[in-house]
Backbone bond lengths (Angstrom), bond angles and torsions (degrees), N, CA, C in turn:
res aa  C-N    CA-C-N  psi(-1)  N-CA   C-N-CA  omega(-1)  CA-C   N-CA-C  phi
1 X - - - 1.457 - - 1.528 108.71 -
2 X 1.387 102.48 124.64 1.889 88.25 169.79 1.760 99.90 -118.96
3 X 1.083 91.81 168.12 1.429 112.99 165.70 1.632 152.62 -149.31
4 X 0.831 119.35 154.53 1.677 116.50 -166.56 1.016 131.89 -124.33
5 X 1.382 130.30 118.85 1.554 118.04 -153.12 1.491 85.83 -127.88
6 X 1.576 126.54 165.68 0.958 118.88 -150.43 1.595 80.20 -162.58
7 X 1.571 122.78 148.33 1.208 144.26 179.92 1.348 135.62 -145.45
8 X 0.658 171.44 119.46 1.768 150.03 160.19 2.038 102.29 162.25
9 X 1.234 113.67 2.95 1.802 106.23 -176.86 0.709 80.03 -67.13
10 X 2.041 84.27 -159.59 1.355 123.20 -159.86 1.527 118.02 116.13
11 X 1.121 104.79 171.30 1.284 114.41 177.56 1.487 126.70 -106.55
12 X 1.665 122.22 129.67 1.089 134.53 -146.00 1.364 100.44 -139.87
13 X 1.765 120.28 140.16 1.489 107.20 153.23 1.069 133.82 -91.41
14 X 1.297 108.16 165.09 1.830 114.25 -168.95 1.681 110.92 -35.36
15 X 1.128 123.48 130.35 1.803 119.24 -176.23 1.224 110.73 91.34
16 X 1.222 116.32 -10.23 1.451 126.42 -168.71 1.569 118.52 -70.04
17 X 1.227 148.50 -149.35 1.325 140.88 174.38 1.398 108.83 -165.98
18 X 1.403 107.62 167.72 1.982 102.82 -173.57 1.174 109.97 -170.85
19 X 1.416 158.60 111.84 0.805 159.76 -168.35 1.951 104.33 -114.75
20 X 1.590 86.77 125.35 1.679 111.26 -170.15 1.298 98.80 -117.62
21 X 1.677 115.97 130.79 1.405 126.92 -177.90 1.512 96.09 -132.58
22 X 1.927 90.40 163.13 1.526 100.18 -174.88 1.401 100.47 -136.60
23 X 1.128 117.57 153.75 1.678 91.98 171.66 2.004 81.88 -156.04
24 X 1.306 85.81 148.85 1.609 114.60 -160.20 1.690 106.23 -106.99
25 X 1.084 114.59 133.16 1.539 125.38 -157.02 1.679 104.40 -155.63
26 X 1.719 91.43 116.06 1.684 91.49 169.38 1.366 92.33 152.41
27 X 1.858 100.97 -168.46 1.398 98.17 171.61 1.376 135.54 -91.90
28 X 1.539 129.89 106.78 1.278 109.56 -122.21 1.978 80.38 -148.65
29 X 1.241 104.77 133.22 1.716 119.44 -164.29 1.545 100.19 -96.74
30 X 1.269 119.42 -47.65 1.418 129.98 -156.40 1.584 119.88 -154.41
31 X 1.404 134.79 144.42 1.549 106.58 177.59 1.584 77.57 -122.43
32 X 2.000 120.44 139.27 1.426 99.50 135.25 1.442 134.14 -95.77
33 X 0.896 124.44 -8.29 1.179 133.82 -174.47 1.810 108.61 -131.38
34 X 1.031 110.31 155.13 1.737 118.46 132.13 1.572 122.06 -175.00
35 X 1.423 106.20 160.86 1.373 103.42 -129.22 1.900 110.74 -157.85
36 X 0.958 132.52 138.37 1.597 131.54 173.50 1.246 117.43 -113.06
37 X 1.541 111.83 140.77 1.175 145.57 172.55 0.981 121.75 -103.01
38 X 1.432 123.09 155.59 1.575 116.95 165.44 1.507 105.02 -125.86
39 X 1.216 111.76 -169.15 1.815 121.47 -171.67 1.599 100.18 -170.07
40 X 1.601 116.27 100.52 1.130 117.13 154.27 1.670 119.92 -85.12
41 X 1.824 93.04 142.80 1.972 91.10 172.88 1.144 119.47 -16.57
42 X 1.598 145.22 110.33 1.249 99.52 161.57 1.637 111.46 132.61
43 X 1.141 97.41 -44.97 1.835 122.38 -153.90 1.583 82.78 -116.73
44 X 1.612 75.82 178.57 1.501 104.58 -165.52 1.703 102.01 -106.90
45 X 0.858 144.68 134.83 1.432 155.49 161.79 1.645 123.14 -28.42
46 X 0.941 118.91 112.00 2.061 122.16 -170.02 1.149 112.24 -137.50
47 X 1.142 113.73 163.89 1.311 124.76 -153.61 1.470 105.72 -96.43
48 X 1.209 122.79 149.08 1.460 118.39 -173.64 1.806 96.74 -116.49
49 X 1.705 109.85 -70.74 0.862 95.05 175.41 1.475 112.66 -145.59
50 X 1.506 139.81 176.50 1.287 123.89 -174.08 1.581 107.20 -150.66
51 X 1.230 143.79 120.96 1.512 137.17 139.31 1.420 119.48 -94.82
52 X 1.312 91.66 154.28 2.055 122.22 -178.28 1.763 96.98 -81.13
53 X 1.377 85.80 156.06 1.750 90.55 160.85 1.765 109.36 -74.71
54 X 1.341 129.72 -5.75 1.387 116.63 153.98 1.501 118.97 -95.19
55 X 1.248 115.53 28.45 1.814 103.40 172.86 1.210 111.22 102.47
56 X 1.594 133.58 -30.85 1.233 146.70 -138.65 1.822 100.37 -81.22
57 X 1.320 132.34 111.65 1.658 122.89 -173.12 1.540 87.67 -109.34
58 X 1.661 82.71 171.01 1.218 106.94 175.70 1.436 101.21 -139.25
59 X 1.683 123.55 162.25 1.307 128.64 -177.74 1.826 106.73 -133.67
60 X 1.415 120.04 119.56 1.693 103.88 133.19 1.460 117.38 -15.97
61 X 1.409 110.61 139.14 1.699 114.47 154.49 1.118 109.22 -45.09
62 X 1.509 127.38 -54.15 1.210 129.76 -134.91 1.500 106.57 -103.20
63 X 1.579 103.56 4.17 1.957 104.97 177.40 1.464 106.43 -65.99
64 X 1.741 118.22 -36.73 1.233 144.15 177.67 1.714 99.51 41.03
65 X 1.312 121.61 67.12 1.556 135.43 -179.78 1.585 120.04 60.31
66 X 1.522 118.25 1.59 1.462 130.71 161.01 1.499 115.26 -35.12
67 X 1.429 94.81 -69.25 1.693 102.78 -161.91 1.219 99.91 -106.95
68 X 1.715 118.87 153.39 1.351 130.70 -178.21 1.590 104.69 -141.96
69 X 1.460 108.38 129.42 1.321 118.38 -153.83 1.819 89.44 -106.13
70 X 1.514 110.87 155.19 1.242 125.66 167.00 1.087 139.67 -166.45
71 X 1.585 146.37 160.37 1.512 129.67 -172.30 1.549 111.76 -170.33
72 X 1.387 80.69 152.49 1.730 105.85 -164.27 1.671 93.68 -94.47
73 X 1.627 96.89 95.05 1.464 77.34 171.55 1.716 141.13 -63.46
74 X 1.447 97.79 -39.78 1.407 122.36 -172.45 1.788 95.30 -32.75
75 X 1.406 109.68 -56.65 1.340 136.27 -158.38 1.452 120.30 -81.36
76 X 1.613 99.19 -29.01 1.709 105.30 161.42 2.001 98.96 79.68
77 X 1.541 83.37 28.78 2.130 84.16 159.70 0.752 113.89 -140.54
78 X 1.097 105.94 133.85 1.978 126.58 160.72 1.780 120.25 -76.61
79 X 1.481 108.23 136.81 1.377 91.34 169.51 1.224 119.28 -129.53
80 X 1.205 143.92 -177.68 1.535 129.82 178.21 1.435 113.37 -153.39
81 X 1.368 114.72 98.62 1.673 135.49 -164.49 1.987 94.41 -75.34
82 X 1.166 100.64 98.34 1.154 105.80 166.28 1.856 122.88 -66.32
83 X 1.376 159.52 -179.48 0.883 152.36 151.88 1.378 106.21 -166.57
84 X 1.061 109.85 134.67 1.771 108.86 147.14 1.868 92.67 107.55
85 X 1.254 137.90 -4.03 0.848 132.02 -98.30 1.645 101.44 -91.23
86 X 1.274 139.41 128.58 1.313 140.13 171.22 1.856 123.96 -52.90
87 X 1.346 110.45 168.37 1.858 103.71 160.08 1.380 113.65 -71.59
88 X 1.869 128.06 -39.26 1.168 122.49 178.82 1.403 119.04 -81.62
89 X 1.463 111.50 16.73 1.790 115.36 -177.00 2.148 93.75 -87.75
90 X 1.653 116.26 -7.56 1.056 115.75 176.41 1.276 137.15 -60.93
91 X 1.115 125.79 106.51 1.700 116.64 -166.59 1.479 97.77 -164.83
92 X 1.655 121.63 169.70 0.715 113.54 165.10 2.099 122.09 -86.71
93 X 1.014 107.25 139.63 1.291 103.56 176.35 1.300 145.48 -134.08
94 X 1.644 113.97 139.17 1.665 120.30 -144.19 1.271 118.23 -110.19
95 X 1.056 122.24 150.38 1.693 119.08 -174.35 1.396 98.42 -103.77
96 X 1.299 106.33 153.19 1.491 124.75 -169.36 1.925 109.22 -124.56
97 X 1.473 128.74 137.54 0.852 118.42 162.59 1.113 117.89 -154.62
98 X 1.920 127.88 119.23 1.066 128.99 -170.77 1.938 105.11 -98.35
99 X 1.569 105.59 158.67 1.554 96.57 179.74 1.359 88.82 174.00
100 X 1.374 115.26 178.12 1.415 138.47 138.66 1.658 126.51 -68.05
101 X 1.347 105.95 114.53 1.627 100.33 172.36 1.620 117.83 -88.94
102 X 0.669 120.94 170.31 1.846 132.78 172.17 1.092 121.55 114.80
103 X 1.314 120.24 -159.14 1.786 132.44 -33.27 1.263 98.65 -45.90
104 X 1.340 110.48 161.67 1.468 117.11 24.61 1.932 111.99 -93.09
105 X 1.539 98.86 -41.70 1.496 101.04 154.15 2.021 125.11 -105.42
106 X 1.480 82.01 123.38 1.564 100.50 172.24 1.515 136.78 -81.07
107 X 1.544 106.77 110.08 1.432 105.09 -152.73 2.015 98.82 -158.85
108 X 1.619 109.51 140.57 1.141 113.74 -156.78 1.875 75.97 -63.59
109 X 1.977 83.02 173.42 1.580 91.66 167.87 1.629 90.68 -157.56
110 X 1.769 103.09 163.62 1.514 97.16 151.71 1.739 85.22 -162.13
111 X 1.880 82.68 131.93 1.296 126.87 -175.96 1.737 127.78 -80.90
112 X 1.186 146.05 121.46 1.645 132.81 169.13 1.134 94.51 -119.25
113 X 1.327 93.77 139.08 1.394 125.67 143.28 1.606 126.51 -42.18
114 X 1.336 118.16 145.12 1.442 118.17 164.97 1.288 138.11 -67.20
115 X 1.178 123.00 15.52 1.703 154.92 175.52 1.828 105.73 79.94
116 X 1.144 105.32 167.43 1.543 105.56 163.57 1.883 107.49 -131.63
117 X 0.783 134.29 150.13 1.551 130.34 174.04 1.323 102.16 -114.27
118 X 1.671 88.20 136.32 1.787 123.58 -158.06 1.203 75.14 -102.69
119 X 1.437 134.98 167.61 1.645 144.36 173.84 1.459 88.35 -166.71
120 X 1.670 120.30 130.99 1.246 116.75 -177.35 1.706 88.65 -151.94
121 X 1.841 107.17 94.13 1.443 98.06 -179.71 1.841 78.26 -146.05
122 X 1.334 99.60 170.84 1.933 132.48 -176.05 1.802 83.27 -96.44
């Protein structure tokens, strides 16, 4: 079983900043990735941002050098330094983690989080 707990919302004003962490717990072989999402009302779920177990990120279009993603591997967390932050940067948002779980049986997995809600209003 793995799992993902996720911390850092809340509500922020516009320009404001926030830093959202995840940290990954269980029996867990390998991570390649992990990574955040968001989910507006409504919408369909996108990617905000993502790193590899070699360093390798990925960005939303729309992070456009805002947010900077990072992780402790040893420790199995990701974090995600919000900045700058807009009203439509509001959504709720989920941590992602792909890997190998086990022993006792070894088998890919990918894990979410229970969301956190970003709120970015004056």
């Amino acid at each position: 079983q793995v799992r993902l707990v996720e911390s850092g919302g809340g509500l922020v004003q516009p320009g404001g900043s926030l830093r959202l962490t995840c940290v990954a717990s269980g029996s867990i072989t390998s991570i390649y990735s992990m990574g955040w999402y968001r989910q507006e009302h409504g919408k369909e779920r996108e990617l905000v941002a993502s790193i590899t177990s070699g360093g390798v990120t990925d960005y939303g279009d729309f992070v456009k050098g805002r947010f900077t993603i990072s992780r402790d591997s040893a420790q199995k967390i990701v974090y995600l330094q919000m900045s700058s932050l807009k009203p439509e940067d509001t959504a709720v948002y989920y941590c992602n983690v792909e890997g190998v779980r086990g022993p006792p049986k070894v088998a890919d997995f990918i894990s979410w989080g229970q969301g956190t809600q970003v709120t970015v209003s004056s």
